[in-house]
C-alpha positions as CSV (number, residue, x, y, z in Angstrom):
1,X,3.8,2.8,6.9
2,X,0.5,4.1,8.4
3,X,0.3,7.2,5.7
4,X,1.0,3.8,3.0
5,X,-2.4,2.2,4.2
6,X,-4.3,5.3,4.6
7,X,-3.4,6.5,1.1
8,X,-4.3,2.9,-0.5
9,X,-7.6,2.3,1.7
10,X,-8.9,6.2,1.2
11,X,-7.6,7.2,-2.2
12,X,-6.3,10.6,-0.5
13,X,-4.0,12.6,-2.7
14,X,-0.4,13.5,-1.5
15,X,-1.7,16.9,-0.4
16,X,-4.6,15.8,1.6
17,X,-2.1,13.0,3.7
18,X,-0.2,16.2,4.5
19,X,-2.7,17.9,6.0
20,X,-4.1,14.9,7.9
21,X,-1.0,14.2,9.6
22,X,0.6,17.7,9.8
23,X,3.3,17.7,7.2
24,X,4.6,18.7,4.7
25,X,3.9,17.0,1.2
26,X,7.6,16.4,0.5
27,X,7.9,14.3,3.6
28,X,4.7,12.4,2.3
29,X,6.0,12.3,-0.8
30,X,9.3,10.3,0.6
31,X,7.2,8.1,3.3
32,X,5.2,6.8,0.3
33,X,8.5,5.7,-1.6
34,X,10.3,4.3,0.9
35,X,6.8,1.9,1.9
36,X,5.9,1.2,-1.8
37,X,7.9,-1.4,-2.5
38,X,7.0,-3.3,1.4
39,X,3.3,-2.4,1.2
40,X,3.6,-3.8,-2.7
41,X,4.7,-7.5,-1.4
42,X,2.3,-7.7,2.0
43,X,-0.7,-6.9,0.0
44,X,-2.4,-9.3,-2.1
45,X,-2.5,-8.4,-5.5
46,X,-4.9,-10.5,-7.6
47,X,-1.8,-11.8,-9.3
48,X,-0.4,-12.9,-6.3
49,X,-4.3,-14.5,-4.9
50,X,-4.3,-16.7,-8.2
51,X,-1.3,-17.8,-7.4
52,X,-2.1,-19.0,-4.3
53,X,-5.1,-20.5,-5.0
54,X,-4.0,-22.3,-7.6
55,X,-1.4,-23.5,-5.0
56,X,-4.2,-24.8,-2.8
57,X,-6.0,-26.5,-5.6
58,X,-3.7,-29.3,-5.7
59,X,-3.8,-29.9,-2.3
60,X,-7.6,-30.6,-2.3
């Protein structure tokens, strides 16, 4: 999950996470596509922040 958040908050390519934490760039490669999807629905999107706040707005 940590190598997920990395990769999104530094832009780092595959090959650069594998250096950083000492692997190899296959294993990065399958860390990244087993936390896409998770990472995908924590994170707000702005899709998902309109959303939201549209939610709220009827409530004020």
């Amino acid at each position: 999950m940590y190598i997920s958040l990395v990769r999104i908050r530094a832009g780092l390519t595959q090959d650069q996470l594998a250096g950083l934490f000492g692997v190899d760039q296959s294993s990065v490669c399958r860390y990244l596509r087993l936390n896409e999807r998770v990472v995908g629905e924590v994170l707000p999107t702005p899709k998902n922040t309109s959303k939201q706040t549209a939610g709220y707005s009827k409530w004020c």
